[in-house]
C-alpha positions, 0 to 999 in steps of 0.5 A: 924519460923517467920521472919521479912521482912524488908521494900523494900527488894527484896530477892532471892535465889542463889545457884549454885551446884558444883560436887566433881570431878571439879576442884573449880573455884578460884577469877580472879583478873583484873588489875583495882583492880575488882576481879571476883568472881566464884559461889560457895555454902555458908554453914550456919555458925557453930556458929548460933543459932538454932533458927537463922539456921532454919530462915536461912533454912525456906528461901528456901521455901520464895520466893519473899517477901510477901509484896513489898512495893517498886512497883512503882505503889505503892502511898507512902501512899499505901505502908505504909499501906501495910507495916502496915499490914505486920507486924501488926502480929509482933508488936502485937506479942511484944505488948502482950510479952512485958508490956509496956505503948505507948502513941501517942504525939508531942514532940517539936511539931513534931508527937512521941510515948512514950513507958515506961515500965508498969506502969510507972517504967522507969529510971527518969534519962534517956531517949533514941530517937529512930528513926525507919527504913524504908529506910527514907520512911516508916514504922513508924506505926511498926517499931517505936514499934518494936525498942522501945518495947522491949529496954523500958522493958529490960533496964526500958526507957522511949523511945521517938520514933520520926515520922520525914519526910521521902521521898518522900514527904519530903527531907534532912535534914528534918529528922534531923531537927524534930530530932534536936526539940524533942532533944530540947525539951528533953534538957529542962527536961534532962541533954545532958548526960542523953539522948541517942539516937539509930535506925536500918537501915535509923533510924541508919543512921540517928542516925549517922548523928545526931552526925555531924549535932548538933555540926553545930547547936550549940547544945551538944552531946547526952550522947551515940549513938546507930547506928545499921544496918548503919554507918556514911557513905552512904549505899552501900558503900564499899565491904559488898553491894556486897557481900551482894547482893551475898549471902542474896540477900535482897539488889541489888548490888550497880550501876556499873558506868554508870548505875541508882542506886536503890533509895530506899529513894524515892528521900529523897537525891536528890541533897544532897552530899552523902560525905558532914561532915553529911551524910558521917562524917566517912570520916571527921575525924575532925568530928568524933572527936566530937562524943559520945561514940557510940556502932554499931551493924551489921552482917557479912551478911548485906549490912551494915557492911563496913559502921558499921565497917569503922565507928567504925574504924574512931570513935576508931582513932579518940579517941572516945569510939566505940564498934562494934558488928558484929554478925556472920552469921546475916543480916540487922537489925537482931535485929528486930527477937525476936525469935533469941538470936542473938537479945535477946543478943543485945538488952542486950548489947543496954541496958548496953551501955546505962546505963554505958554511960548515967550519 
């Protein structure tokens, strides 16, 4: 069974075996609010696919990651090559299993792919930016594909996906400020109604931020967002970091006080305020008020649902239309695994919230 390993992630195996004749351990809660947490086993979710179980079980026999391309002796560039080479065998995969046309572009003069279906078929009224995953790093040569191709055939887009500055060469906001000139760009052929825009994981988050930074700018929103595999709100951000780093192990748990958080941006937020309206507009809820219709995508095994989640939350107080997908038993940006249904039926859903929000 295939599966994806995404950019930066350290995976591991935790099992811990408990015999039937011992007592089982249970939770010990300390008067701060922490609660200790016993070992325990986690079986595979009765509700998963087949072919999501034998992703699940084909993990014992992993390891570490194929590729890490998070060493530090590792140049920025060097990683990404690496990367590249890692799921080259992917993205040819999708390149032979999907009809597409990808053609390498500037939009608003900054660095872009187009992928339309083939043959030039896709919807003259709509048009969707993707911004690919990567940990605000890497992985625009792969990713880029990976999130727009199969969106491109199933739905009939033209996708604009963006290479926007990552870390460490670059730093906030100048992701959001490439953004904000394809959008400009796109605003000259379009109506804000008619274009969408989506990404998993740093992609996600970025997409999120976009919500709060063009309102600063002056600019309308798009007609709908797409925030998978993030929220509106820092990563590792309440409970599910945690239990994420637990029980799938891709993500190391958040610092404790005191201690040097992992930065998987490479610098890309130094001296950002992680809480400020753009990185963080979940807790502002003045912001959220401003948002469009918006579908979120996560798992009930990702780092990322209490983000995904919480934002959700906000957007739906707020009076904006919000949908929330929390699929069972799935990781970060499970979506990028053709062989799942559990993708299959996302990227349909992508898709339908699209068509029904963009006019």
């Amino acid at each position: 069974m295939r599966r994806l390993i995404l950019p930066l992630l350290a995976a591991s195996a935790i099992t811990t075996t408990l015999h039937a004749d011992e007592p089982k351990p249970r939770p010990v809660f300390t008067e701060d609010g922490t609660v200790k947490v016993p070992a325990f086993e986690l079986p595979p979710s009765t509700l998963l696919s087949p072919q999501a179980l034998a992703q699940q079980k084909s993990r014992a026999k992993m390891g570490m990651p194929v590729m890490d391309t998070s060493r530090a002796e590792m140049s920025p560039a060097d990683a990404r090559k690496a990367l590249a080479r890692y799921l080259q065998p992917q993205v040819d995969r999708y390149l032979k299993h999907f009809a597409v046309d990808v053609s390498e572009t500037t939009v608003g003069g900054v660095p872009a792919r187009i992928v339309t279906p083939k043959g030039g078929k896709a919807e003259p009224r709509r048009v969707l930016i993707n911004l690919h995953g990567g940990a605000f790093t890497t992985c625009w040569e792969s990713c880029s594909l990976i999130e727009s191709v199969p969106i491109a055939t199933t739905g009939n887009y033209k996708v604009v996906s963006v290479n926007y500055r990552m870390g460490p060469e670059a730093k906030h906001p100048a992701a959001l400020e490439d953004v904000e000139k394809v959008y400009r760009d796109l605003l000259k052929s379009y109506k804000p109604s008619q274009i969408g825009v989506y990404g998993c994981s740093a992609g996600g988050a970025l997409a999120a931020q976009l919500g709060a930074w063009l309102p600063r700018r002056g600019l309308p929103q798009p007609g709908a967002l797409g925030i998978f595999g993030a929220g509106a709100l820092r990563f590792g951000a309440g409970d599910s970091a945690w239990i994420a780093s637990a029980i799938d192990g891709s993500f190391p748990a958040p610092a404790r006080p005191g201690e040097k958080a992992a930065d998987m941006t490479k610098g890309y937020f130094d001296g950002a305020d992680m809480s400020d309206e753009v990185l963080s507009a979940a807790l502002h809820p003045a912001v959220m008020a401003k948002y469009p219709p918006s579908l979120i995508i996560t798992g009930t095994r990702a780092m990322d649902m209490t983000p995904a989640i919480f934002t959700n939350s906000k957007l739906l107080e707020a009076g904006v239309k919000s949908t929330l997908i929390v699929s069972e038993g799935m990781g970060h940006c499970y979506i990028y695994s053709e062989d799942l249904p559990e993708a299959r039926a996302a990227w349909q859903v992508i898709v339908r919230h699209f068509r029904q929000t963009l006019k």
